[in-house]
N, C-alpha and C positions, 0 to 999 in steps of 0.2 A: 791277877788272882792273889790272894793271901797266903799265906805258909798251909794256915789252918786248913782252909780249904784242900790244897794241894794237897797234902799230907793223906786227908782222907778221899783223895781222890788216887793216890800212887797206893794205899793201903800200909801208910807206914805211920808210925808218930811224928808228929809235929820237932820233937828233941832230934831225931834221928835224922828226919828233912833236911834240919838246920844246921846238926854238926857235918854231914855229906856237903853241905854248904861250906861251910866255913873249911874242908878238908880241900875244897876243889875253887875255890876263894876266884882265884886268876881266869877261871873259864864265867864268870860272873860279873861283865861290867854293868856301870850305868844302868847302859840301855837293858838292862837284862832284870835290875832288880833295883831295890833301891827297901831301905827300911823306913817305917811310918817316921815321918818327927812327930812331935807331941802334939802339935795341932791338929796334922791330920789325924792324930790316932782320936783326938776328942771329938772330932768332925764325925770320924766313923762312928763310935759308940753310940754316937748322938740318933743316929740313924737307924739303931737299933733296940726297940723295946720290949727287954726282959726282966725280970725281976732283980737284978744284981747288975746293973750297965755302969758301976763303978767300976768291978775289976775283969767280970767277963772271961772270969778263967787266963786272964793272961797275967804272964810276969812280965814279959819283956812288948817291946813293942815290936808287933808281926812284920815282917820282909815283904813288898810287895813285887810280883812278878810280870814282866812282858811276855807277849807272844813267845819270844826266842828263849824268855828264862824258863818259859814251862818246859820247852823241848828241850834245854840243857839238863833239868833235872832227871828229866827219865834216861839222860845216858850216865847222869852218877847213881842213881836209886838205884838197890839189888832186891826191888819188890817182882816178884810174878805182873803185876797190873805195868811199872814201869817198863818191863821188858815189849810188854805188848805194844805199847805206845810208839816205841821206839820204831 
């Protein structure tokens, strides 16, 4: 899954997701997470048809997550929805 998605699925912003990321950096390998490179980030847009599928709301290119990076996140996220997960 994508940051984006997660984000709005723990109930927090997408900024916040990612700096809990980068705070907890070493509980995130590989297998856990990995960010787009550039090709696949154009593979993806590719795949998506909206009116604006140039920049899509993003600045950066999204993080994408495994199985285990989802359930990593819900033990850094201090959302209500992360806790339940947990």
């Amino acid at each position: 899954m994508l940051d984006r998605d997660l984000a709005i699925l723990y109930g927090v912003e997408t900024r916040v997701l990612v700096q809990a990321i980068k705070r907890n950096i070493k509980r995130f390998p590989d297998e856990f997470m990995f960010q787009l490179n550039k090709k696949e980030l154009e593979n993806w847009k590719s795949q998506i048809v909206i009116s604006n599928s140039i920049r899509m709301g993003l600045r950066k290119r999204p993080y994408a997550f495994t199985e285990h990076g989802v359930l990593m996140l819900s033990s850094i996220l201090n959302s209500e929805r992360a806790i339940q997960v947990q």
